[in-house]
N, C-alpha and C positions, 0 to 999 in steps of 0.2 A: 504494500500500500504506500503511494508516494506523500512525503510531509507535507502535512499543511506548512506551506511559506507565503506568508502576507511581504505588500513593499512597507516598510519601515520597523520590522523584525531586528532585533539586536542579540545578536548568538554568539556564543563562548565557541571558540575553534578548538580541537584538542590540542595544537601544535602555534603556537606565536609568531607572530609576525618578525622581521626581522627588527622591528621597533621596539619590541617586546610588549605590543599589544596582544589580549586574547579577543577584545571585543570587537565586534563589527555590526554597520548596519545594514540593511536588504535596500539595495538600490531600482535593484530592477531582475524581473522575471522574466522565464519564456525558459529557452531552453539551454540557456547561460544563464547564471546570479550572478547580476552588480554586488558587490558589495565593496564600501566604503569602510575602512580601517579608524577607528574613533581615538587612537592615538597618535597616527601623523596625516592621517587626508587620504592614503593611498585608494584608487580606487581599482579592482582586480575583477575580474569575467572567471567563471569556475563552471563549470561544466555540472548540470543539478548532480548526473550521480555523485559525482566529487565533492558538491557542498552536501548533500545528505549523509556521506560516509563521515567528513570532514566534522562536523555540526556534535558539539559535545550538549549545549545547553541552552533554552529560549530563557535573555535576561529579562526583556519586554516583548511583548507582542504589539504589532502594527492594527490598525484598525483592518476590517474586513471588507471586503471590495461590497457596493453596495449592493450586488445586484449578484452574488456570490450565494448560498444554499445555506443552510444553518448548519454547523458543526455536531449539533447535536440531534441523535435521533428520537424518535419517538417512541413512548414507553408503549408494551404489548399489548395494556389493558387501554387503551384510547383506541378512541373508534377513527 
């Protein structure tokens, strides 16, 4: 099942930047992630499998796209 990734997502990487940042924000989606490095600017393109293998921790979550599905399903007993 592929991660939920919102644009403005702030995730812990398991491995540091060579700034010695761990944090990063979600710049941009599709079938590359932007993501912008929050300790020196750096902005880097990661291939999803590579940020989903890469991806230790969500420190914030981005808002959800408006027109996006609810994350949450429905209980059995609702009709």
């Amino acid at each position: 099942m592929p991660l939920d990734i919102r644009l403005g997502d702030v995730v812990r990487l398991r491995k540091p930047h060579p700034c010695g940042g761990f944090e990063w924000t979600v710049v941009r989606l599709g079938a590359d992630i932007g993501m912008r490095c929050l300790g020196c600017g750096r902005r880097v393109l990661l291939p999803r499998r590579d940020f989903e293998r890469r991806v230790k921790a969500f420190v914030r979550r981005g808002e959800p796209a408006p027109n996006s599905p609810p994350t949450t399903t429905p209980r059995s007993d609702e009709p």
